[in-house]
PDB file of N, CA, C and O in Angstrom:
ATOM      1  N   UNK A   1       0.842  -1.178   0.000  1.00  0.00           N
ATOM      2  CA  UNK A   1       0.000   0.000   0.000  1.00  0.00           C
ATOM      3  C   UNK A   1       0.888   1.241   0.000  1.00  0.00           C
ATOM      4  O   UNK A   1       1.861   1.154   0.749  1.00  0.00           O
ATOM      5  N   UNK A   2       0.774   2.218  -0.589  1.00  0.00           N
ATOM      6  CA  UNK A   2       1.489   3.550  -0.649  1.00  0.00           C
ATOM      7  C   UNK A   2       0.919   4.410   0.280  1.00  0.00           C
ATOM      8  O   UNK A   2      -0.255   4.604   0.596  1.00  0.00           O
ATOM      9  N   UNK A   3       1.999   4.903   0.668  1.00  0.00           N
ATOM     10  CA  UNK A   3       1.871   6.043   1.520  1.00  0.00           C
ATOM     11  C   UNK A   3       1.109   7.590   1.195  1.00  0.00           C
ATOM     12  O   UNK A   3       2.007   8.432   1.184  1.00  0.00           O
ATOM     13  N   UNK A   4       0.133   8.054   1.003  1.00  0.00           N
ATOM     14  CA  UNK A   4      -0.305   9.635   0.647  1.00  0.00           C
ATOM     15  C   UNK A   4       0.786  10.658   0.753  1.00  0.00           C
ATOM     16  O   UNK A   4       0.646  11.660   0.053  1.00  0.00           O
ATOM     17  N   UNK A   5       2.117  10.548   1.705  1.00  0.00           N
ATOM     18  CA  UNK A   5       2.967  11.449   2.244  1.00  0.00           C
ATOM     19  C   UNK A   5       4.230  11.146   1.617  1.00  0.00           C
ATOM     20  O   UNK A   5       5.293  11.755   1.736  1.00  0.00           O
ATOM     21  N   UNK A   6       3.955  10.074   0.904  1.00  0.00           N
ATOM     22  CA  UNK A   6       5.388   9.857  -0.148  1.00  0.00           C
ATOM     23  C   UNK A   6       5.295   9.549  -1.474  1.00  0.00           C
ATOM     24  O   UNK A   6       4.213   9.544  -2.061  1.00  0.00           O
ATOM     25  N   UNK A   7       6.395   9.279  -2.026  1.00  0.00           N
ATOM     26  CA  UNK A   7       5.915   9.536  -3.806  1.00  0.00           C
ATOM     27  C   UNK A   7       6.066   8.135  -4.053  1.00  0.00           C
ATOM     28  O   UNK A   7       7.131   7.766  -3.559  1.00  0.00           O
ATOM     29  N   UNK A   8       5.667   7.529  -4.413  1.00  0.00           N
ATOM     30  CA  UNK A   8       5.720   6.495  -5.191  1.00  0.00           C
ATOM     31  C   UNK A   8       6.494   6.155  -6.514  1.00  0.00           C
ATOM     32  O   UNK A   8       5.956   6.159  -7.622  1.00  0.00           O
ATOM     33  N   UNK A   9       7.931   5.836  -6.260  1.00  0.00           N
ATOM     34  CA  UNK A   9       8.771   6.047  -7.207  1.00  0.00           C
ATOM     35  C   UNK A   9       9.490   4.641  -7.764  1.00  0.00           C
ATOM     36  O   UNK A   9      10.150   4.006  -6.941  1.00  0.00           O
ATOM     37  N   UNK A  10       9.384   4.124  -9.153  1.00  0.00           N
ATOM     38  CA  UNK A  10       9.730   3.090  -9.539  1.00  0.00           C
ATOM     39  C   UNK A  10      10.712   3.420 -10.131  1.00  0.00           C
ATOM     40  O   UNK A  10      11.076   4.386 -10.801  1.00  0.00           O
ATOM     41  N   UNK A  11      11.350   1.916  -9.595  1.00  0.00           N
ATOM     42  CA  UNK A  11      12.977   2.184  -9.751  1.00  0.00           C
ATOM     43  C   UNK A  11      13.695   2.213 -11.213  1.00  0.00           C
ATOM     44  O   UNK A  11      14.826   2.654 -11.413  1.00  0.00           O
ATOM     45  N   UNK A  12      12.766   1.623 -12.267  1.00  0.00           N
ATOM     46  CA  UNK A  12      13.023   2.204 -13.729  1.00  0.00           C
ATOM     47  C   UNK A  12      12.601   3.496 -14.126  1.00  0.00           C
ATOM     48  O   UNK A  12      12.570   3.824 -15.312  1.00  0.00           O
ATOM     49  N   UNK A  13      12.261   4.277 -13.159  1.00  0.00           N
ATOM     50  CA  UNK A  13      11.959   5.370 -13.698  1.00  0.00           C
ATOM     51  C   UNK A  13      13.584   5.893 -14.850  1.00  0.00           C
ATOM     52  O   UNK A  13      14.779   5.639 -14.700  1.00  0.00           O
ATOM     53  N   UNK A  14      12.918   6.596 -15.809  1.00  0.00           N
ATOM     54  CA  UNK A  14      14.567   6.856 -16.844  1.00  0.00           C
ATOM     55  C   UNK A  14      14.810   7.843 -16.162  1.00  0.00           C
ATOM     56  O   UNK A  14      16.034   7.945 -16.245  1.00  0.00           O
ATOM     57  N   UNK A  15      14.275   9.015 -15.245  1.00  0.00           N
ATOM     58  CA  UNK A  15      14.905  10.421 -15.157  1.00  0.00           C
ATOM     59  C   UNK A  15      15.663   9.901 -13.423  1.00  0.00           C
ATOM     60  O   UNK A  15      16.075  10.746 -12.628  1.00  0.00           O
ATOM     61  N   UNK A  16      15.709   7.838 -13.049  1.00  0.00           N
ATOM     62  CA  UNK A  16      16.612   8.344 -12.329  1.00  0.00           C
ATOM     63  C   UNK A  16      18.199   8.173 -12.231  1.00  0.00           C
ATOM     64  O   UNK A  16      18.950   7.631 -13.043  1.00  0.00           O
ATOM     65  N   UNK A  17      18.444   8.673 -11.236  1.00  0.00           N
ATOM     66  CA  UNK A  17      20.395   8.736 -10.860  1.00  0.00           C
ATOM     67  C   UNK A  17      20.611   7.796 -11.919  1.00  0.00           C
ATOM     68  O   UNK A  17      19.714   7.067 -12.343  1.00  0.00           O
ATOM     69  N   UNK A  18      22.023   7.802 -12.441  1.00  0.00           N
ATOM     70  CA  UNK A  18      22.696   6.796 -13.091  1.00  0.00           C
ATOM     71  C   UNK A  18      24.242   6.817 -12.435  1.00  0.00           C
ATOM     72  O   UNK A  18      24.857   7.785 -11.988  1.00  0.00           O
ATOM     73  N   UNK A  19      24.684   5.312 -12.540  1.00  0.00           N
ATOM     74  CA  UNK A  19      26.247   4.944 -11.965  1.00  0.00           C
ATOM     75  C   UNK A  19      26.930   6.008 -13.253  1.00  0.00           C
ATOM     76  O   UNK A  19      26.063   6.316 -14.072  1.00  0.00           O
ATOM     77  N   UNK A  20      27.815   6.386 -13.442  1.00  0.00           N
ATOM     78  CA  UNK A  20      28.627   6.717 -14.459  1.00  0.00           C
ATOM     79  C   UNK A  20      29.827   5.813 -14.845  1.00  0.00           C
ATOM     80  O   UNK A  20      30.547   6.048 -15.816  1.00  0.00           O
ATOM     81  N   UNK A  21      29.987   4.734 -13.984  1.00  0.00           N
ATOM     82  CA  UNK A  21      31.061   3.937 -14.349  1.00  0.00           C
ATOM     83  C   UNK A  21      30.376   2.542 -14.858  1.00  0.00           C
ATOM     84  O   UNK A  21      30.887   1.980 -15.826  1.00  0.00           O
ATOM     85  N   UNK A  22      29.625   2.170 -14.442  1.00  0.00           N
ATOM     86  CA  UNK A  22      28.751   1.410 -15.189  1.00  0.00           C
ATOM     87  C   UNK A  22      27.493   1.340 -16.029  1.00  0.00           C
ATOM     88  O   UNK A  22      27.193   0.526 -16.903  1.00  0.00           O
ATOM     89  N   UNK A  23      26.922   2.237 -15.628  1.00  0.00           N
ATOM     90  CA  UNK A  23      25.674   3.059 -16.289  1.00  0.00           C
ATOM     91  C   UNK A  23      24.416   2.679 -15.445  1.00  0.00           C
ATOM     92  O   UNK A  23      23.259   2.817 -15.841  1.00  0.00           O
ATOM     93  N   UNK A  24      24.782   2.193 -14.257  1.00  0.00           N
ATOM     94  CA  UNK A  24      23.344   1.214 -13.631  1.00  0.00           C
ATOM     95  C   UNK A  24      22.537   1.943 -13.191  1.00  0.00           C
ATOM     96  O   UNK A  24      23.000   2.824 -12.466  1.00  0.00           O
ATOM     97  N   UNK A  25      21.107   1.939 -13.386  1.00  0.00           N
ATOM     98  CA  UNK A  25      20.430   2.812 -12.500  1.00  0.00           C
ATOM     99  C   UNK A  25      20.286   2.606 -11.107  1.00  0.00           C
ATOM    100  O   UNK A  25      19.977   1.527 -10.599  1.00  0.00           O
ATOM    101  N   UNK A  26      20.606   4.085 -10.251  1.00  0.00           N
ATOM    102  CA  UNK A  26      20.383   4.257  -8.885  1.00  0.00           C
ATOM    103  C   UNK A  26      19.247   4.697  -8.016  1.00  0.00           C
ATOM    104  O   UNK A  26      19.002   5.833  -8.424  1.00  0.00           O
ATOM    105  N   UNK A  27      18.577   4.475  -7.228  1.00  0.00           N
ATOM    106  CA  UNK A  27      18.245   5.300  -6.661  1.00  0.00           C
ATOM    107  C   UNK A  27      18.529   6.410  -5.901  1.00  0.00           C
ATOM    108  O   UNK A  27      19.587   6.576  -5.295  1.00  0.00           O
ATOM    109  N   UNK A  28      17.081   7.595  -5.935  1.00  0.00           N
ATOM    110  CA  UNK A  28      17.671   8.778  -5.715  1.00  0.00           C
ATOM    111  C   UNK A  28      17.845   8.582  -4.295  1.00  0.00           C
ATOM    112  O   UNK A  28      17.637   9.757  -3.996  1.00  0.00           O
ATOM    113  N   UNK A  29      18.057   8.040  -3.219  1.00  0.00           N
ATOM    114  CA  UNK A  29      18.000   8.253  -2.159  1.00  0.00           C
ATOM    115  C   UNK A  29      19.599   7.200  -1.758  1.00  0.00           C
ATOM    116  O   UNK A  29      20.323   7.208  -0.762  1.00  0.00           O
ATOM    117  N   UNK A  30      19.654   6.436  -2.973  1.00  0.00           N
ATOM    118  CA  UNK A  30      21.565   6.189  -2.768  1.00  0.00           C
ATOM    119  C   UNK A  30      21.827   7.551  -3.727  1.00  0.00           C
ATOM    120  O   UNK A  30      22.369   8.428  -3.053  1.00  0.00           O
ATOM    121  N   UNK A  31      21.653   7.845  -4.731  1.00  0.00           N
ATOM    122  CA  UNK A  31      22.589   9.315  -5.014  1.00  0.00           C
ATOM    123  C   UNK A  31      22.439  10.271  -3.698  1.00  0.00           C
ATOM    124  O   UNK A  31      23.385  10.929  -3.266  1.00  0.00           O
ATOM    125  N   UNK A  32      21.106  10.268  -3.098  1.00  0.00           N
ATOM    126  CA  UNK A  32      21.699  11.493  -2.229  1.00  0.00           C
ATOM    127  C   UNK A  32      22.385  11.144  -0.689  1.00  0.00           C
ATOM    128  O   UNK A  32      22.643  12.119   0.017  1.00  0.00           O
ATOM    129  N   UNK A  33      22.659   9.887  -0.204  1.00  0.00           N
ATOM    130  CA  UNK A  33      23.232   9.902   0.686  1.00  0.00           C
ATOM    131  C   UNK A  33      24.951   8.958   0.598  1.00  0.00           C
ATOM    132  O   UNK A  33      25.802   8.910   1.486  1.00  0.00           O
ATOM    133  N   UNK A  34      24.993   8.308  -0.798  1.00  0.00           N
ATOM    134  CA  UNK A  34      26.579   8.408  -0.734  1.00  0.00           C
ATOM    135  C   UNK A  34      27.351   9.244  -2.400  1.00  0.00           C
ATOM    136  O   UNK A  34      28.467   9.734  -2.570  1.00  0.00           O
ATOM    137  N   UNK A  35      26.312   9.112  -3.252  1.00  0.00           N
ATOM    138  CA  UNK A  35      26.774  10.280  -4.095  1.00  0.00           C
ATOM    139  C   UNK A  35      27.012  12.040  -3.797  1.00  0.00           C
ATOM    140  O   UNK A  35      26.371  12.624  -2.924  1.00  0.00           O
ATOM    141  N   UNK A  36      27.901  12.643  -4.562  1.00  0.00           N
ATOM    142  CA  UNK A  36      28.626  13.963  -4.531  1.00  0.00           C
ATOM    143  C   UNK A  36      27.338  14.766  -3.805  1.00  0.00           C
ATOM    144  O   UNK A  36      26.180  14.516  -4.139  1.00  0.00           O
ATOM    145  N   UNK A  37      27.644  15.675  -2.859  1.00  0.00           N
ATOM    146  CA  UNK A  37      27.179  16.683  -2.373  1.00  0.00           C
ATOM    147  C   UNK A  37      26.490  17.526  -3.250  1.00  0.00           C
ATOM    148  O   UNK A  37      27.004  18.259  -4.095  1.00  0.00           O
ATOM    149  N   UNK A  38      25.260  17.379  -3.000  1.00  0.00           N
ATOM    150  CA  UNK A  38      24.248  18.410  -3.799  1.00  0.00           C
ATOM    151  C   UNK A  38      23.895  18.351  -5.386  1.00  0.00           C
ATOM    152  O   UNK A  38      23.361  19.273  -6.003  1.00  0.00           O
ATOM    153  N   UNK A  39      24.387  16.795  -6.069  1.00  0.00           N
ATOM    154  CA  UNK A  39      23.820  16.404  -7.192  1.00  0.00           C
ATOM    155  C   UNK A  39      23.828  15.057  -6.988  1.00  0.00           C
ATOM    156  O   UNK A  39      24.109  14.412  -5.978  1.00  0.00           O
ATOM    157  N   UNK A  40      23.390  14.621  -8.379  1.00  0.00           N
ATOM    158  CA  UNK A  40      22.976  13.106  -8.176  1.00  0.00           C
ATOM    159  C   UNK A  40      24.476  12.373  -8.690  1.00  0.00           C
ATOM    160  O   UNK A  40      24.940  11.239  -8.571  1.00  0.00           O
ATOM    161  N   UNK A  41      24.657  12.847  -8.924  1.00  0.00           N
ATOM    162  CA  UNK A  41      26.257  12.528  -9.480  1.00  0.00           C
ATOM    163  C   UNK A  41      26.998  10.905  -8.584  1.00  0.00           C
ATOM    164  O   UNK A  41      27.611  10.896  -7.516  1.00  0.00           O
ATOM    165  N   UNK A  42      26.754  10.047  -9.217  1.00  0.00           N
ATOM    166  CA  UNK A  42      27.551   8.862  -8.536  1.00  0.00           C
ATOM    167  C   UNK A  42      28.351   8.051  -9.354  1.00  0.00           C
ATOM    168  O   UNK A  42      27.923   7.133 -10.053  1.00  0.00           O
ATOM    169  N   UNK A  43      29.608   8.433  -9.246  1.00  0.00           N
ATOM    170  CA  UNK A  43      30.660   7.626  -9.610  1.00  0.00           C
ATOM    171  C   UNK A  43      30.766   6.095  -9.820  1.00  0.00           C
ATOM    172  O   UNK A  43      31.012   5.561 -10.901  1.00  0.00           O
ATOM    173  N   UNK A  44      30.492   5.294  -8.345  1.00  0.00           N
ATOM    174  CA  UNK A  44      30.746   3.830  -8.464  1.00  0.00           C
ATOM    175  C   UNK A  44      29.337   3.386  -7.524  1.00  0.00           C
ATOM    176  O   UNK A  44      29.211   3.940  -6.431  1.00  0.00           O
ATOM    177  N   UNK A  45      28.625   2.704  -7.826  1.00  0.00           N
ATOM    178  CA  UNK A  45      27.912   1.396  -7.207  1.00  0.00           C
ATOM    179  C   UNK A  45      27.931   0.437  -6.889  1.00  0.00           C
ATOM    180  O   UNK A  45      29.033  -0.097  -7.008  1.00  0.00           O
ATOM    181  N   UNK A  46      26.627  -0.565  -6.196  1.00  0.00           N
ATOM    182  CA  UNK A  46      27.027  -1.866  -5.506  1.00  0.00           C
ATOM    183  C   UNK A  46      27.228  -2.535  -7.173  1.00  0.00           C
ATOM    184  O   UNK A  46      28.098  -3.338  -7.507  1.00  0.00           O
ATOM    185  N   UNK A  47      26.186  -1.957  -8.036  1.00  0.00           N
ATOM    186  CA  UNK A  47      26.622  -3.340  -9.253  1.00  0.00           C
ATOM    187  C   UNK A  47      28.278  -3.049  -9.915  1.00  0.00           C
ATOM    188  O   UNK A  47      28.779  -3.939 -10.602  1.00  0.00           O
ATOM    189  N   UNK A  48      28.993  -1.858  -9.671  1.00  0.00           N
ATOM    190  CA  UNK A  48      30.542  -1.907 -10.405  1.00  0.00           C
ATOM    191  C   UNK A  48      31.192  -3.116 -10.041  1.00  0.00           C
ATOM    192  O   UNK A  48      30.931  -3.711  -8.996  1.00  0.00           O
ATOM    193  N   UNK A  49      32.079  -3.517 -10.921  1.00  0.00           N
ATOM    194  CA  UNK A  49      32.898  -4.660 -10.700  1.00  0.00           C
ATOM    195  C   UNK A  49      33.681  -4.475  -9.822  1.00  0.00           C
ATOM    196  O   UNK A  49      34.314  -3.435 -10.003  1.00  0.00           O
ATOM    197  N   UNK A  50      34.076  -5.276  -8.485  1.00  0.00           N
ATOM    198  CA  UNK A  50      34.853  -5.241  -7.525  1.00  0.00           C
ATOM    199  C   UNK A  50      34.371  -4.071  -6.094  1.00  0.00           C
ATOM    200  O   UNK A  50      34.800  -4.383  -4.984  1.00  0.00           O
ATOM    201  N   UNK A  51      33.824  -3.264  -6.174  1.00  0.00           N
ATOM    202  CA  UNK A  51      33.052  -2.312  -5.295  1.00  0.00           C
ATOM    203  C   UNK A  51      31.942  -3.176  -4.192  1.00  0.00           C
ATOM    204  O   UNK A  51      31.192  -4.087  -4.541  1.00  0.00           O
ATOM    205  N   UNK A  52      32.027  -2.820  -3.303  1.00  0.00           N
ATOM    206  CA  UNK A  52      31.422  -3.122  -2.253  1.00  0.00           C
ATOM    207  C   UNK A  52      31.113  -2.335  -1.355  1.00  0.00           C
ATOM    208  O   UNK A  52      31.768  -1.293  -1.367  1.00  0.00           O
ATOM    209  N   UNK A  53      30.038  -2.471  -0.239  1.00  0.00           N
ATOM    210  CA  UNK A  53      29.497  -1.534   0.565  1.00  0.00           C
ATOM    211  C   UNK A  53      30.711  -0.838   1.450  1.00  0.00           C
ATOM    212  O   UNK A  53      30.808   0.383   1.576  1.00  0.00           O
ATOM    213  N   UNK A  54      31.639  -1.808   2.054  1.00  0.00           N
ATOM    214  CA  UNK A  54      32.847  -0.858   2.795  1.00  0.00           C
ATOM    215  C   UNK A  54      33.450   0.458   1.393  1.00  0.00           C
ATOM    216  O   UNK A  54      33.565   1.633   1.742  1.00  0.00           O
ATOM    217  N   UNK A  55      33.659   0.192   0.422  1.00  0.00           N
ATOM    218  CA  UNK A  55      33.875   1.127  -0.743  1.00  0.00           C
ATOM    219  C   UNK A  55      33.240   2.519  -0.567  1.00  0.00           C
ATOM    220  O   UNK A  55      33.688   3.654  -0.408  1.00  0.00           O
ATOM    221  N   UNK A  56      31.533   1.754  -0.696  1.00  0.00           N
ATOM    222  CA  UNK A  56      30.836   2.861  -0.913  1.00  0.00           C
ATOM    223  C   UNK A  56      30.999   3.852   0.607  1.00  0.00           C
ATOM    224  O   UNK A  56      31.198   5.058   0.461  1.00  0.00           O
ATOM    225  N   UNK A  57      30.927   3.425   1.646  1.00  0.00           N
ATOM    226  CA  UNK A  57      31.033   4.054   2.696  1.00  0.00           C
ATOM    227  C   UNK A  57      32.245   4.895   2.823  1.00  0.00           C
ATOM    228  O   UNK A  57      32.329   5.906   3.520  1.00  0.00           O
ATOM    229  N   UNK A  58      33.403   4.259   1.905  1.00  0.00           N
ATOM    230  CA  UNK A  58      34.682   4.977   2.388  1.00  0.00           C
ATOM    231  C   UNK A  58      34.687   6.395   0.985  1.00  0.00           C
ATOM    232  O   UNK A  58      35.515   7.271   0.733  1.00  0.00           O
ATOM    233  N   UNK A  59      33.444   6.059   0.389  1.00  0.00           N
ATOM    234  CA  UNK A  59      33.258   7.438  -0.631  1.00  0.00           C
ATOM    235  C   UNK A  59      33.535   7.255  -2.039  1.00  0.00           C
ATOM    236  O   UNK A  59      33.914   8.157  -2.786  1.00  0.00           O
ATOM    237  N   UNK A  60      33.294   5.837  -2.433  1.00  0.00           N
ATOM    238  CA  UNK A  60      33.811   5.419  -3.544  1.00  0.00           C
ATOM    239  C   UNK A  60      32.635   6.031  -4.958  1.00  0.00           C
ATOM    240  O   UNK A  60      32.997   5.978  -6.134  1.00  0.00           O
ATOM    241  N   UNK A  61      31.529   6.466  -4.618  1.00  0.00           N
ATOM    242  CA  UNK A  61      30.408   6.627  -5.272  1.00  0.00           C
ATOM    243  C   UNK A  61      30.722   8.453  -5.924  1.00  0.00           C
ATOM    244  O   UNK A  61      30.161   9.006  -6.869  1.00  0.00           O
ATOM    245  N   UNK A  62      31.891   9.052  -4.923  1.00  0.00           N
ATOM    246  CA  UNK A  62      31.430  10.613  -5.071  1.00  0.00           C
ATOM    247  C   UNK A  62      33.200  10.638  -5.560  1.00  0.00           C
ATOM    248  O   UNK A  62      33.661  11.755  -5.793  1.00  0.00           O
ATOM    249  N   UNK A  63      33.879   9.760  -5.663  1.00  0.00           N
ATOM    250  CA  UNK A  63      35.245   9.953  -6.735  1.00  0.00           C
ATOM    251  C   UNK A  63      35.223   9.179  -7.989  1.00  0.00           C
ATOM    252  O   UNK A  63      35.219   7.973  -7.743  1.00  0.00           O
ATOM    253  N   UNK A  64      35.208   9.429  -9.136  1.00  0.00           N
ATOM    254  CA  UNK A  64      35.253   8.926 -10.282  1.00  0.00           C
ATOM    255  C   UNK A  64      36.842   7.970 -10.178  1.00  0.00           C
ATOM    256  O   UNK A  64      36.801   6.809 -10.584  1.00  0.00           O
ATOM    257  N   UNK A  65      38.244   8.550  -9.601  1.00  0.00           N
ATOM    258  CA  UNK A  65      39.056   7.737  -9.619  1.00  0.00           C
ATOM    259  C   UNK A  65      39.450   6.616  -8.721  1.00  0.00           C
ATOM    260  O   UNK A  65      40.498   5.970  -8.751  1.00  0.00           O
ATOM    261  N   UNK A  66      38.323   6.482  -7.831  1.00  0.00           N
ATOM    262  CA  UNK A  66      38.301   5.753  -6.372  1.00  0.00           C
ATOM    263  C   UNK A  66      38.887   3.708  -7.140  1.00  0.00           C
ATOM    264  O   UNK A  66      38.366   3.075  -8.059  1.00  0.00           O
ATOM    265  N   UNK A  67      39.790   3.413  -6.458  1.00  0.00           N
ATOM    266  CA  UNK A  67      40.538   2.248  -7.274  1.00  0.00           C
ATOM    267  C   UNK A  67      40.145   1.256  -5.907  1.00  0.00           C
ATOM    268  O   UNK A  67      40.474   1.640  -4.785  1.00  0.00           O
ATOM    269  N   UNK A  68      39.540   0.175  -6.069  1.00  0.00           N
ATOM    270  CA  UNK A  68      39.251  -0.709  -4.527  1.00  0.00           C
ATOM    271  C   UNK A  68      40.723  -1.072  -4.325  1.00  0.00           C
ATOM    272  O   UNK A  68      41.077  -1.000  -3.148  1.00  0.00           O
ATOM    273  N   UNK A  69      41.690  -1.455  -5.226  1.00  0.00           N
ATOM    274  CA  UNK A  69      42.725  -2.380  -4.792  1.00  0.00           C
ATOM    275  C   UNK A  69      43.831  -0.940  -4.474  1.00  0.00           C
ATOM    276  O   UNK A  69      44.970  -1.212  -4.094  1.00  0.00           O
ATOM    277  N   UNK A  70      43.549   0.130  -4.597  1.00  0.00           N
ATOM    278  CA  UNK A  70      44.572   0.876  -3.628  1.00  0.00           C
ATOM    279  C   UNK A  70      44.129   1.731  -2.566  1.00  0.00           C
ATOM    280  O   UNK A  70      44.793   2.193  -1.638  1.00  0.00           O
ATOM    281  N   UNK A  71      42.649   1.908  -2.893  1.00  0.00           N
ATOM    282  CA  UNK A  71      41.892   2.890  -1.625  1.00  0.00           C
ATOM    283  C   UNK A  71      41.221   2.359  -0.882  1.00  0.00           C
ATOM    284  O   UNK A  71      40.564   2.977  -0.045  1.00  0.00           O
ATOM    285  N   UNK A  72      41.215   0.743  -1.031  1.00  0.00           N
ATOM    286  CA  UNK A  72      40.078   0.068   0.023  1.00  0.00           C
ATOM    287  C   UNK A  72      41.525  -0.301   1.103  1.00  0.00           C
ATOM    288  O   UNK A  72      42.688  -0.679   0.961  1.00  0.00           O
ATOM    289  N   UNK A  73      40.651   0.061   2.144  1.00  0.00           N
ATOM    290  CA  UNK A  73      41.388  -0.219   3.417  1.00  0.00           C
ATOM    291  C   UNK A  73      42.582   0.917   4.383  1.00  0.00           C
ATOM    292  O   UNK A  73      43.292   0.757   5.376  1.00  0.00           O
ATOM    293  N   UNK A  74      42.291   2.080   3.428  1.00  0.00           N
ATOM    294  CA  UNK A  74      42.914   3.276   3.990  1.00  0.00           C
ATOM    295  C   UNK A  74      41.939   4.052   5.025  1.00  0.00           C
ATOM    296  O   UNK A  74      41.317   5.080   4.754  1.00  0.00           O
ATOM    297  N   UNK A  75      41.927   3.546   5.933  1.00  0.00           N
ATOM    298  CA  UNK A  75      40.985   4.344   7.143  1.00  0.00           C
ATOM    299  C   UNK A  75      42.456   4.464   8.457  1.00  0.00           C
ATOM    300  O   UNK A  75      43.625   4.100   8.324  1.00  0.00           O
ATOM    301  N   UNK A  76      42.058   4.838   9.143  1.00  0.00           N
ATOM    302  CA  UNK A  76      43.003   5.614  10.324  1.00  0.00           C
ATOM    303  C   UNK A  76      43.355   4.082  11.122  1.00  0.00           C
ATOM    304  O   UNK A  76      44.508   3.998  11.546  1.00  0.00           O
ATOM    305  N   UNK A  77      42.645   3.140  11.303  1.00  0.00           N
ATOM    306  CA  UNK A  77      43.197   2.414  11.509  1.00  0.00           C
ATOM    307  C   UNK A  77      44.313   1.261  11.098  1.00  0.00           C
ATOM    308  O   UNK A  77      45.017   0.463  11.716  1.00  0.00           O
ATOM    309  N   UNK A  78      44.139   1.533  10.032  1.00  0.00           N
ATOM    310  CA  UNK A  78      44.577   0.900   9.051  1.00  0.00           C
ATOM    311  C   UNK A  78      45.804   1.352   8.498  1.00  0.00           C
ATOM    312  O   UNK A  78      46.362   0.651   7.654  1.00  0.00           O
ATOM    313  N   UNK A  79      46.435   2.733   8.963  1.00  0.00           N
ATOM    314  CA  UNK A  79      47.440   3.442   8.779  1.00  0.00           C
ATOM    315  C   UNK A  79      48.657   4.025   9.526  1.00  0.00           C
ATOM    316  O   UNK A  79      48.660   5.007  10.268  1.00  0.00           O
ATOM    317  N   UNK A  80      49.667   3.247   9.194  1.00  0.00           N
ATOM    318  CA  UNK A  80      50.670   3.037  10.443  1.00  0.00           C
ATOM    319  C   UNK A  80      50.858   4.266  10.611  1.00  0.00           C
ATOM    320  O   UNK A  80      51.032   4.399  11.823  1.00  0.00           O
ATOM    321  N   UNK A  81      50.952   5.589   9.945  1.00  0.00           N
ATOM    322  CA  UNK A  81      51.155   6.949  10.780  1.00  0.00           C
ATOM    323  C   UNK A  81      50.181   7.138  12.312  1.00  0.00           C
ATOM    324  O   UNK A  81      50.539   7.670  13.362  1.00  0.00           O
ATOM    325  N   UNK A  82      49.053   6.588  12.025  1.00  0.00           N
ATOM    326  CA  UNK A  82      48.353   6.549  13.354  1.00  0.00           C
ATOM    327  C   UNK A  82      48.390   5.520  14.141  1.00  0.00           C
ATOM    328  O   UNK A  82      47.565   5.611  15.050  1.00  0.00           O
ATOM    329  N   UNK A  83      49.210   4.291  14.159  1.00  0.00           N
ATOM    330  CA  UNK A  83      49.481   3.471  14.843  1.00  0.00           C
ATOM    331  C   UNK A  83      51.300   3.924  15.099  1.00  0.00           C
ATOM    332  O   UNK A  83      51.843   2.906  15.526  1.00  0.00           O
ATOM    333  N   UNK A  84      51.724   4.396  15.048  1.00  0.00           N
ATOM    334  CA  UNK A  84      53.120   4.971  15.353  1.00  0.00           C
ATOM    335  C   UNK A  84      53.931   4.503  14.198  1.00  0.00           C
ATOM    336  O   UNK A  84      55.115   4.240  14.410  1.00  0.00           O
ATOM    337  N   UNK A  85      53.537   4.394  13.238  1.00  0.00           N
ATOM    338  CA  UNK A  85      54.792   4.183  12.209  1.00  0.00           C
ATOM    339  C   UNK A  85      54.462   5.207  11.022  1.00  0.00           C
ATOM    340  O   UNK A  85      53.602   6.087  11.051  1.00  0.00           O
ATOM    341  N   UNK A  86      55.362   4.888   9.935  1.00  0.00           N
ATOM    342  CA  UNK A  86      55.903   6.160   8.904  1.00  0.00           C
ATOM    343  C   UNK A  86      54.569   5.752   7.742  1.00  0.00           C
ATOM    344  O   UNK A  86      54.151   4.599   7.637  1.00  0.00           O
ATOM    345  N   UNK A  87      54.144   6.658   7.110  1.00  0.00           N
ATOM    346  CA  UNK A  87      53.128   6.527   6.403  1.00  0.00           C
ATOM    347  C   UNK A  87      53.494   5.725   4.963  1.00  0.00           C
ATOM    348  O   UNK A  87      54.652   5.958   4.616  1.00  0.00           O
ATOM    349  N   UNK A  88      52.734   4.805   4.023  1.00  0.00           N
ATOM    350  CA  UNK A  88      52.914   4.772   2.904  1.00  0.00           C
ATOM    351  C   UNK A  88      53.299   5.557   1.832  1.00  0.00           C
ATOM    352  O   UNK A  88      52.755   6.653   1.697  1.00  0.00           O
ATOM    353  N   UNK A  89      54.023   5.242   1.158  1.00  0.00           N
ATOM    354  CA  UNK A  89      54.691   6.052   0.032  1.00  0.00           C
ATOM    355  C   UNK A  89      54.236   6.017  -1.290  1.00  0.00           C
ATOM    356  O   UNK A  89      54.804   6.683  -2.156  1.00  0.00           O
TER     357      UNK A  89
END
């Protein structure tokens, strides 16, 4: 049953979000909470090859050059400058 207070929006709609690296359609409510600030603009999705939800969280959707096999796993823990050692080069 639909809600009166919300829109009723099917997910083939054509006018919505699109991946740009794969072309998949998104929804607008993944463009607006891990795609670019203030457009629908999304770089990478769950369907891109190799991308996954830790990805998308670490901002992989709002950089077009976001690479999983060199930017997945760069969080503060994960980075010996903040564990007392010398940073990657």
């Amino acid at each position: 049953m639909s809600r009166p207070d919300r829109p009723n929006w099917p997910p083939t709609d054509s006018s919505a979000p699109q991946c740009r690296t794969c072309g998949a359609r998104v929804t607008r409510q993944f463009a607006r909470v891990f795609g670019a600030d203030g457009t629908d603009a999304v770089f990478h999705c769950p369907d891109c090859e190799g991308i996954c939800g830790r990805d998308l969280k670490q901002g992989a959707a709002t950089r077009p050059d976001y690479d999983p096999e060199r930017d997945r796993g760069r969080t503060s823990e994960n980075m010996p400058v903040f564990n007392g050692g010398e940073p990657d080069e």
